[in-house]
Every structure is written in C-alpha cells, then in structure tokens.
Biopython code that builds the backbone (N, CA, C, O; Angstrom):
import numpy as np
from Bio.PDB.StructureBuilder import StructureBuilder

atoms = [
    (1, "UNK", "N", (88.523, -94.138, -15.270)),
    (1, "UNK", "CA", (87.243, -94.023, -14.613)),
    (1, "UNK", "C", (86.903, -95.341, -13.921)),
    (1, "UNK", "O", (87.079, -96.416, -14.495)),
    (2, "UNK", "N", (86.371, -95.241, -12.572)),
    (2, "UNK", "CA", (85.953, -96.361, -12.202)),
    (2, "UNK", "C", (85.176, -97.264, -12.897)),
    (2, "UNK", "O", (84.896, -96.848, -14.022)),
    (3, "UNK", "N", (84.617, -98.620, -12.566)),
    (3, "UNK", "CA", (83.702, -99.421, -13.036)),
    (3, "UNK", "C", (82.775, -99.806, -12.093)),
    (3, "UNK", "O", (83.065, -100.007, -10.914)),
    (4, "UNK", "N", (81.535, -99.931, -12.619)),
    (4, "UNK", "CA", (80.209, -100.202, -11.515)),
    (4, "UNK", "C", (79.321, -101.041, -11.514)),
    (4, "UNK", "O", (78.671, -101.014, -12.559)),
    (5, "UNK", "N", (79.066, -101.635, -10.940)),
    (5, "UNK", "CA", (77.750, -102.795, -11.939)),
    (5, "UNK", "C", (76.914, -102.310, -11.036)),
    (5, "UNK", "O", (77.182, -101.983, -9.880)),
    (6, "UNK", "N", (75.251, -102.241, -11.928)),
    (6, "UNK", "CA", (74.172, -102.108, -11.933)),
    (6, "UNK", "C", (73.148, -103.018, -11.885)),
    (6, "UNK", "O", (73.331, -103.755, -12.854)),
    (7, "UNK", "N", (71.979, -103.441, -11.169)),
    (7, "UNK", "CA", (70.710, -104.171, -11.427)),
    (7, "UNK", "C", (69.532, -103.236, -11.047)),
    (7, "UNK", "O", (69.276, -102.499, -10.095)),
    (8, "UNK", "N", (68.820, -103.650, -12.408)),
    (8, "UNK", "CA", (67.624, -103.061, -12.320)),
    (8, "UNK", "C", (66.617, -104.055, -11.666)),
    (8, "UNK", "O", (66.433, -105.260, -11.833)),
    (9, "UNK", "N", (65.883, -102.893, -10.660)),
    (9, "UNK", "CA", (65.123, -103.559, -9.502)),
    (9, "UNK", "C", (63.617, -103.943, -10.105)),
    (9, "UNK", "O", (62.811, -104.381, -9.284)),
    (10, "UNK", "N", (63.190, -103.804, -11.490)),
    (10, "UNK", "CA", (62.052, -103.922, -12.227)),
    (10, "UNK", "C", (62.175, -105.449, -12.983)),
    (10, "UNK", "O", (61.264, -106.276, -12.937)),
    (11, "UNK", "N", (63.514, -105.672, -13.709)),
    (11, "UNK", "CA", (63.955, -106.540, -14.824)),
    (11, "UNK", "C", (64.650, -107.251, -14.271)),
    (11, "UNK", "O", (64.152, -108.376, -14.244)),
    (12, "UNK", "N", (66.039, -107.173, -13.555)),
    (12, "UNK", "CA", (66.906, -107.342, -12.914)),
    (12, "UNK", "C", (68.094, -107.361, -13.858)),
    (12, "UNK", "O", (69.144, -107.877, -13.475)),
    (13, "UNK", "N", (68.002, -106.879, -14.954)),
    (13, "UNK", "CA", (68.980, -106.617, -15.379)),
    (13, "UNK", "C", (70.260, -106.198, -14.864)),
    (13, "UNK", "O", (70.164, -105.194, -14.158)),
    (14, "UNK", "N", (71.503, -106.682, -15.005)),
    (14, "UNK", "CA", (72.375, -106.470, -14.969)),
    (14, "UNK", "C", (73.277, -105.736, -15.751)),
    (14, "UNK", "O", (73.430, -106.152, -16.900)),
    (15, "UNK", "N", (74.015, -104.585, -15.354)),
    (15, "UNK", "CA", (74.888, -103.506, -16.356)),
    (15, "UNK", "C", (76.366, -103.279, -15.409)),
    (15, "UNK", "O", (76.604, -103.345, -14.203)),
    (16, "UNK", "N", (77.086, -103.020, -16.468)),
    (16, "UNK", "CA", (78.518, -102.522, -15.890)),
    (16, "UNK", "C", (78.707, -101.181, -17.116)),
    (16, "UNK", "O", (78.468, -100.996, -18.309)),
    (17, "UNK", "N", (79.361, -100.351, -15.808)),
    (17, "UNK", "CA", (79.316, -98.683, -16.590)),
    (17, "UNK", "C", (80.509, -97.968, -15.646)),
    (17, "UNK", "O", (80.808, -98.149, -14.466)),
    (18, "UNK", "N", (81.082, -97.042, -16.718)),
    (18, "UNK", "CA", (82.203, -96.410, -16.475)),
    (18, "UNK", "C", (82.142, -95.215, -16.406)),
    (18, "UNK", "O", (81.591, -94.581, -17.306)),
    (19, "UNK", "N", (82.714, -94.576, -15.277)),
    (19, "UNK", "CA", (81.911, -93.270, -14.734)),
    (19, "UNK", "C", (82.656, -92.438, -14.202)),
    (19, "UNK", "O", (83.791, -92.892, -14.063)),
    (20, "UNK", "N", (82.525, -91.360, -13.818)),
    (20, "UNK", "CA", (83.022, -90.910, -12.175)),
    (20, "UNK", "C", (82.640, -91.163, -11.206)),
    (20, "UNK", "O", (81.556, -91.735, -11.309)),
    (21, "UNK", "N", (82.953, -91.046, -10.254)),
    (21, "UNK", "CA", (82.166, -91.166, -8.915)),
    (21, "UNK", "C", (81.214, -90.293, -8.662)),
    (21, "UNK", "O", (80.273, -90.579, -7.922)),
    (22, "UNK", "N", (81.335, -89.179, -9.217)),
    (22, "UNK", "CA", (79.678, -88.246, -8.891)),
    (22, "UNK", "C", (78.664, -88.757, -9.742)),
    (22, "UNK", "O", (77.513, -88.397, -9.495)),
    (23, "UNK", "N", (78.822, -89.369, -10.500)),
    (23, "UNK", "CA", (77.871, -89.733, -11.503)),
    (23, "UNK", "C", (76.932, -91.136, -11.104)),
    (23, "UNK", "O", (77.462, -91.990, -10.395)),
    (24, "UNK", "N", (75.626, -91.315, -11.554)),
    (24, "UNK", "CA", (75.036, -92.329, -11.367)),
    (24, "UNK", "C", (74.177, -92.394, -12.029)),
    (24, "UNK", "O", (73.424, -91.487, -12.383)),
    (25, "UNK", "N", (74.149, -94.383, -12.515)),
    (25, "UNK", "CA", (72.945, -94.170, -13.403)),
    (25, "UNK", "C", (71.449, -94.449, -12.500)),
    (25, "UNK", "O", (71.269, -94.723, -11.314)),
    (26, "UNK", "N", (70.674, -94.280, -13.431)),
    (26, "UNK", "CA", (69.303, -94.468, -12.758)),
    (26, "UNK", "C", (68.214, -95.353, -13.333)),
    (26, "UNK", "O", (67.509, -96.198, -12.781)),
    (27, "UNK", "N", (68.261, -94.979, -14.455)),
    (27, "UNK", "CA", (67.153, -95.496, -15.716)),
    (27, "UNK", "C", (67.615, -96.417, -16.182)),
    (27, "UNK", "O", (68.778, -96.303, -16.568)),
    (28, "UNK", "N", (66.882, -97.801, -16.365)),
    (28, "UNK", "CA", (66.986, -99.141, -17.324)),
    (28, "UNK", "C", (67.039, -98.683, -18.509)),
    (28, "UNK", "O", (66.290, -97.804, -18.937)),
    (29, "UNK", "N", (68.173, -99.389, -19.315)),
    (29, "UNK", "CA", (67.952, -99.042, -20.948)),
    (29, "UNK", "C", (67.057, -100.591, -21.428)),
    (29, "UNK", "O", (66.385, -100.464, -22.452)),
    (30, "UNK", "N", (67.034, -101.587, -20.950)),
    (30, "UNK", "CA", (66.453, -102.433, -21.229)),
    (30, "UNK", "C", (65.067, -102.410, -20.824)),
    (30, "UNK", "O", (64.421, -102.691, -21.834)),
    (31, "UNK", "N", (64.254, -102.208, -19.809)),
    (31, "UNK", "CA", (62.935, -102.205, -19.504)),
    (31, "UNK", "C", (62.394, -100.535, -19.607)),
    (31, "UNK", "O", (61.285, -100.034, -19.425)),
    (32, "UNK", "N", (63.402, -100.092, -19.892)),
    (32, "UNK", "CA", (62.983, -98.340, -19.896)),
    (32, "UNK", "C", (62.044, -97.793, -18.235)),
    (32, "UNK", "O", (61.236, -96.875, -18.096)),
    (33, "UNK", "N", (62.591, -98.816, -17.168)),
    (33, "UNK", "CA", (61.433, -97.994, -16.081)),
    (33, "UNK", "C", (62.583, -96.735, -15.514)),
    (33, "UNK", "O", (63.721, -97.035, -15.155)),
    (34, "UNK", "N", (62.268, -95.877, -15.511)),
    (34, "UNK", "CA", (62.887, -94.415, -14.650)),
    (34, "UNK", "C", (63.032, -94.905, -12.919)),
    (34, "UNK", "O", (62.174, -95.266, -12.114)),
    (35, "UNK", "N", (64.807, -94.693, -12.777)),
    (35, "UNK", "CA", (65.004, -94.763, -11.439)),
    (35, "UNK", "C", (65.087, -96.108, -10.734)),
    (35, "UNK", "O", (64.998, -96.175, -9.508)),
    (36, "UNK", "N", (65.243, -97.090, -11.439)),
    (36, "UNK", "CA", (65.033, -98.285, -11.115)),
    (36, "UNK", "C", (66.311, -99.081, -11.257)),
    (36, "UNK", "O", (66.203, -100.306, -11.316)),
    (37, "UNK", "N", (67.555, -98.504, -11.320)),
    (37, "UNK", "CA", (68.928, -98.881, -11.287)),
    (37, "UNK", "C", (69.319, -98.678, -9.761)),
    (37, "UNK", "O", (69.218, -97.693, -9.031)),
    (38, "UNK", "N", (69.890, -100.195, -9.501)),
    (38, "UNK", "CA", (70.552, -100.061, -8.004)),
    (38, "UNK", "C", (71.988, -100.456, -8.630)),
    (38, "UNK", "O", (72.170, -101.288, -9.518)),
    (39, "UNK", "N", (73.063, -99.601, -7.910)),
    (39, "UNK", "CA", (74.102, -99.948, -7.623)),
    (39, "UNK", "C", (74.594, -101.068, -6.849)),
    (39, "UNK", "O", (74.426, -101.181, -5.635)),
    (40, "UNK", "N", (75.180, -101.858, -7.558)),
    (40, "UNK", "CA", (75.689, -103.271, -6.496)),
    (40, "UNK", "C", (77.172, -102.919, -5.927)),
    (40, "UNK", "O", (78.178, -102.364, -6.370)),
    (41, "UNK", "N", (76.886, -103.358, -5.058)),
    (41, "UNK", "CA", (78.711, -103.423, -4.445)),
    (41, "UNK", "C", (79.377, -103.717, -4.645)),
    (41, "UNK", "O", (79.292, -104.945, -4.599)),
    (42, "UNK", "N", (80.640, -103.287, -5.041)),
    (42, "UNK", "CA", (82.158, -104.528, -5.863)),
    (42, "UNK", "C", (82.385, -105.128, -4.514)),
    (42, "UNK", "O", (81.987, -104.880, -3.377)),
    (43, "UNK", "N", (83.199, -106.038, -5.082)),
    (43, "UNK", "CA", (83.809, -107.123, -4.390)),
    (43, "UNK", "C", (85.670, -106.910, -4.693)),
    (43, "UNK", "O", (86.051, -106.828, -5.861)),
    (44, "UNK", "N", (86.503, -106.852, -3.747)),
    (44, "UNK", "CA", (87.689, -106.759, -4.273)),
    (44, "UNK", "C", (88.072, -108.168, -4.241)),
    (44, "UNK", "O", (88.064, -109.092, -5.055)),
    (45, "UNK", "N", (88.510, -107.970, -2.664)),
    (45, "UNK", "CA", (89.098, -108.947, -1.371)),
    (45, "UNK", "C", (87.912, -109.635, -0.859)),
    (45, "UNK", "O", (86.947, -108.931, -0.560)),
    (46, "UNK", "N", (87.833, -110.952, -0.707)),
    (46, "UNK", "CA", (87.046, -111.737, -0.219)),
    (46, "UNK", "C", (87.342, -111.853, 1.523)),
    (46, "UNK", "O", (88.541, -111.734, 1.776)),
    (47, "UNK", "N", (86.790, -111.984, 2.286)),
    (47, "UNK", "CA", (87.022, -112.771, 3.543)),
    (47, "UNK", "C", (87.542, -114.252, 3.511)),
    (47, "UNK", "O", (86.812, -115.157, 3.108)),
    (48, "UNK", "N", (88.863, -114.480, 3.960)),
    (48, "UNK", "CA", (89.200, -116.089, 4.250)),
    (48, "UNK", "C", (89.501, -116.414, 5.692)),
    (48, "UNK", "O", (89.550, -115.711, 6.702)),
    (49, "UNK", "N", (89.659, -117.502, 5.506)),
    (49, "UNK", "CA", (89.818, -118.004, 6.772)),
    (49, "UNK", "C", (91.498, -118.571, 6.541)),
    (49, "UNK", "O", (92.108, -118.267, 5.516)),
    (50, "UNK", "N", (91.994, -119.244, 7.404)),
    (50, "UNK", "CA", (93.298, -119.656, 7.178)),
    (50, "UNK", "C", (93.508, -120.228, 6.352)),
    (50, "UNK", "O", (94.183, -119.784, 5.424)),
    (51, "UNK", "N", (92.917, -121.665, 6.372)),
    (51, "UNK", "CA", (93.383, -122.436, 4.800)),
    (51, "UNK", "C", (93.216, -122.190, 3.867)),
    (51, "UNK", "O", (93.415, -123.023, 2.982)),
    (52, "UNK", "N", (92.723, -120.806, 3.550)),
    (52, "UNK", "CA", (92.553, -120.525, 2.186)),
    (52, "UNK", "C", (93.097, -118.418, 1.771)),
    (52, "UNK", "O", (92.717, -117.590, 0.944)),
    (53, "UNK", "N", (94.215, -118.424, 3.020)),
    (53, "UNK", "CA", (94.954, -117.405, 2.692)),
    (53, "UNK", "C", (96.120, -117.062, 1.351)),
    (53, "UNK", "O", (96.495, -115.956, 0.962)),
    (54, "UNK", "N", (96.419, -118.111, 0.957)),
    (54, "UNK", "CA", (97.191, -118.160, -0.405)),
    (54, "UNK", "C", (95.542, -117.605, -1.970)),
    (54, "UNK", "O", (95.631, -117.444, -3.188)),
    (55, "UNK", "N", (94.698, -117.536, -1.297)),
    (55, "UNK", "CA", (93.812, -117.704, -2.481)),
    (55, "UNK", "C", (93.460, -115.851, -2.484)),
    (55, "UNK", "O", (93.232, -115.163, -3.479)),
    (56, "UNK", "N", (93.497, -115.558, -1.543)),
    (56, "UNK", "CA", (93.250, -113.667, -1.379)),
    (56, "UNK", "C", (94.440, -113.219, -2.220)),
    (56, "UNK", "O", (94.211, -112.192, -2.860)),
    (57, "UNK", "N", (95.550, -113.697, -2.360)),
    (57, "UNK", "CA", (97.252, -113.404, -3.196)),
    (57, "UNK", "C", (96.403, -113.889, -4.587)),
    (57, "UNK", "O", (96.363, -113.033, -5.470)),
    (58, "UNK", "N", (96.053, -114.549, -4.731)),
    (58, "UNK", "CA", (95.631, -114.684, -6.310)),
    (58, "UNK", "C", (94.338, -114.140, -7.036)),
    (58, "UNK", "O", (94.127, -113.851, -8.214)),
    (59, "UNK", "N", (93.564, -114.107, -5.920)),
    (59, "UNK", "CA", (92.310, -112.955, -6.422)),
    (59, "UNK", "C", (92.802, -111.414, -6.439)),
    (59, "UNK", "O", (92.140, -110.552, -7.017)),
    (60, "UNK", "N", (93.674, -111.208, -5.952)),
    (60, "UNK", "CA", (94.001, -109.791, -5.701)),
    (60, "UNK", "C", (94.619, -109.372, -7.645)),
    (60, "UNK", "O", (94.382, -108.517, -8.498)),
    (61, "UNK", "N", (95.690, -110.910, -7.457)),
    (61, "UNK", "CA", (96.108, -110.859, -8.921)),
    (61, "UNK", "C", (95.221, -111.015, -9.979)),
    (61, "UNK", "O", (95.480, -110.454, -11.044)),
    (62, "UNK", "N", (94.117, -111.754, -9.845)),
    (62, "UNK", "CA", (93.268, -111.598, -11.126)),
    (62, "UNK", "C", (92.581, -110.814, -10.978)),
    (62, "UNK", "O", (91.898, -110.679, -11.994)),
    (63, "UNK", "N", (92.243, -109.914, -9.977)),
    (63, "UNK", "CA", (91.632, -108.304, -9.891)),
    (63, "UNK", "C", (92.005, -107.666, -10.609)),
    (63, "UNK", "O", (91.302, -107.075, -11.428)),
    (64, "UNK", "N", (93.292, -107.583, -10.518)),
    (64, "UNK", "CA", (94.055, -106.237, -10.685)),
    (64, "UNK", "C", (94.301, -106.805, -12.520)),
    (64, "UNK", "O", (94.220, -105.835, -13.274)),
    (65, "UNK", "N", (94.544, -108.028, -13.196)),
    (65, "UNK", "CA", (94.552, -108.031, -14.418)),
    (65, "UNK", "C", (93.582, -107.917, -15.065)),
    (65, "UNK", "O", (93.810, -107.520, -16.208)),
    (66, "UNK", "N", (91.838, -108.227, -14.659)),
    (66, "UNK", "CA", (90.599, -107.677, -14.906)),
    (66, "UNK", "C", (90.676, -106.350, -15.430)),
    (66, "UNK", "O", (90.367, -105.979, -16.563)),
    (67, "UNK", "N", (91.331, -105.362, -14.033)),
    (67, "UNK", "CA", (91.154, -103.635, -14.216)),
    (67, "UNK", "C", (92.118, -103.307, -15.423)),
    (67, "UNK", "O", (91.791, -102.401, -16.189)),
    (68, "UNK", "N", (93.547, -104.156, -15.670)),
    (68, "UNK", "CA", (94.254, -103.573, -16.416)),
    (68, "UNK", "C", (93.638, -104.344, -17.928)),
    (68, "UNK", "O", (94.002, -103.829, -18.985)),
    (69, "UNK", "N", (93.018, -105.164, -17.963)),
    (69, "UNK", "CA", (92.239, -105.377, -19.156)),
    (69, "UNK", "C", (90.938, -104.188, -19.618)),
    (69, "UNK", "O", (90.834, -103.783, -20.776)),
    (70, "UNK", "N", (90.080, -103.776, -18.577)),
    (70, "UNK", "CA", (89.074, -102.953, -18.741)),
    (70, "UNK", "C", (89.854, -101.791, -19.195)),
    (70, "UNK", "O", (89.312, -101.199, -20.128)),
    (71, "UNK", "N", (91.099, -101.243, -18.755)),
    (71, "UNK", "CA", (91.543, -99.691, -18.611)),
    (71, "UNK", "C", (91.768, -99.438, -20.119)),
    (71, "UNK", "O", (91.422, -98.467, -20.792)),
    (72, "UNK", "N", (92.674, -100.960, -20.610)),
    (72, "UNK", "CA", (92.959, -101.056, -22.498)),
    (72, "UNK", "C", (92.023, -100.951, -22.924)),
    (72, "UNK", "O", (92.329, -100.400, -23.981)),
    (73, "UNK", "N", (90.558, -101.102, -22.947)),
    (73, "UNK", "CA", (89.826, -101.341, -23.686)),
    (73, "UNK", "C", (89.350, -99.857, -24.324)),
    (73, "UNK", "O", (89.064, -99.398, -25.430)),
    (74, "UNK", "N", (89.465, -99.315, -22.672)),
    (74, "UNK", "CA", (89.119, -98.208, -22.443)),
    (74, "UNK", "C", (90.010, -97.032, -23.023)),
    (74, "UNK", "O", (89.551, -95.897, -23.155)),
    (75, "UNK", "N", (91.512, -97.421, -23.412)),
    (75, "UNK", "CA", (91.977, -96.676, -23.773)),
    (75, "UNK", "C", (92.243, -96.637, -25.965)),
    (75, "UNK", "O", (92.618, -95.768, -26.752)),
    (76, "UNK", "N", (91.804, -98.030, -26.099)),
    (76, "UNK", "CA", (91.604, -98.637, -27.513)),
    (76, "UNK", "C", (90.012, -97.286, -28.080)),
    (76, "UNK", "O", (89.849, -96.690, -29.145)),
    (77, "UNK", "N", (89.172, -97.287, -26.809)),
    (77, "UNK", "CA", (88.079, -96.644, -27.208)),
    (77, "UNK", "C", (88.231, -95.162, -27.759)),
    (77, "UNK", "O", (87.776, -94.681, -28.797)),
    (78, "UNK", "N", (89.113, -94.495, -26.624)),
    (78, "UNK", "CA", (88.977, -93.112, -26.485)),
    (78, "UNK", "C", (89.880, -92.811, -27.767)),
    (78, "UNK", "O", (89.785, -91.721, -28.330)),
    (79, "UNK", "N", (90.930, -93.990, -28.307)),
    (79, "UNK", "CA", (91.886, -93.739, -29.106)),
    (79, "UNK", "C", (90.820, -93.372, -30.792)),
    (79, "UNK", "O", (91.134, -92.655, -31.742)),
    (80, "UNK", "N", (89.908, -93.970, -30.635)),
    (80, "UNK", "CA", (88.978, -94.421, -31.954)),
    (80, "UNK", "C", (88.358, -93.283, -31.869)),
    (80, "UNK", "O", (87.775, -93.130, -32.942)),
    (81, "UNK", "N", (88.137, -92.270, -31.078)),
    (81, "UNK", "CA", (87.268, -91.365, -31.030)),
    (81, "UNK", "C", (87.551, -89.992, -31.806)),
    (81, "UNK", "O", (88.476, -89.258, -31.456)),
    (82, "UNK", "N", (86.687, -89.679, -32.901)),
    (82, "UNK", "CA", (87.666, -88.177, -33.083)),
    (82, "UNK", "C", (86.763, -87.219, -32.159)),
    (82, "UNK", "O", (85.683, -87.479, -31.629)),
    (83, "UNK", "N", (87.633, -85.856, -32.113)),
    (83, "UNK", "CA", (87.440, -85.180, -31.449)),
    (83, "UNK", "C", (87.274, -83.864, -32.380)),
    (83, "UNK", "O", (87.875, -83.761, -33.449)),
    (84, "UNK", "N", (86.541, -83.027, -31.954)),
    (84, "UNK", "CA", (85.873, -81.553, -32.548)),
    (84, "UNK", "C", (86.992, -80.612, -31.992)),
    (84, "UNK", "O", (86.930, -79.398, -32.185)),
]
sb = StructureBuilder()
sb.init_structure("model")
sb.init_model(0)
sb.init_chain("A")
sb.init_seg("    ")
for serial, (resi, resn, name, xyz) in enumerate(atoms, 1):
    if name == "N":
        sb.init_residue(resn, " ", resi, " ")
    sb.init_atom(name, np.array(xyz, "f"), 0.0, 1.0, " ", f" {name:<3s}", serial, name[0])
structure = sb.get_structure()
C-alpha cells in the first residue's frame, strides 16, 4: 500500500498513513476537528542543477531503501495479525 503524509490544517499536525489510493483520511486523531486533514505531496526526485547531479543517484537510493524499510514493517505487521 502506498504511504501518505498528512497535516492537519487546525493543529498542524503531522501523520503518515498507509492506504490505497481511493482512500483518504480526513479527521485529526489528535485535535479531533472533522475534515481538517490535508494531504501533502511526496517528494521523490528533487530538481538539480548540474553540480549536484550525482546527488538525485543517491536520493533515489535512499528512497527506495526508506520504501523497502516501510514495506518490512509492513509485512512484520500483517504477519502478527491473526485472522478469523
């Protein structure tokens, strides 16, 4: 499932949540206001300029070991879960 980060436009809380893509949250669990969750934009790939084209090759790499850290966690979770 993807990952999303959230700020609430009341608190400004900040959240990261794992979802589908049809799905969205809305409601602060911290200030409890209804509807007051904005979706922030990921960031993959940065914009560079030339001298700093070797640095997009290494963010790409600590991207991508971020996601494969989140996916374990994610899969440590579902493993813990019983099922009905």
């Amino acid at each position: 499932m993807p990952k999303y980060k959230y700020r609430c436009a009341d608190c400004d809380n900040e959240l990261v949540a794992f979802h589908s893509i049809q799905e969205k949250l809305r409601d602060c669990l911290v200030c409890g206001v209804i509807g007051s969750l904005i979706r922030v934009p990921g960031t993959f790939v940065s914009n560079t300029t030339q001298g700093q084209q070797g640095q997009a090759g290494s963010l790409v790499k600590e991207k991508i070991e971020e996601f494969r850290e989140d996916l374990e966690k994610q899969k440590r979770g579902a493993a813990r879960k019983t099922h009905d």
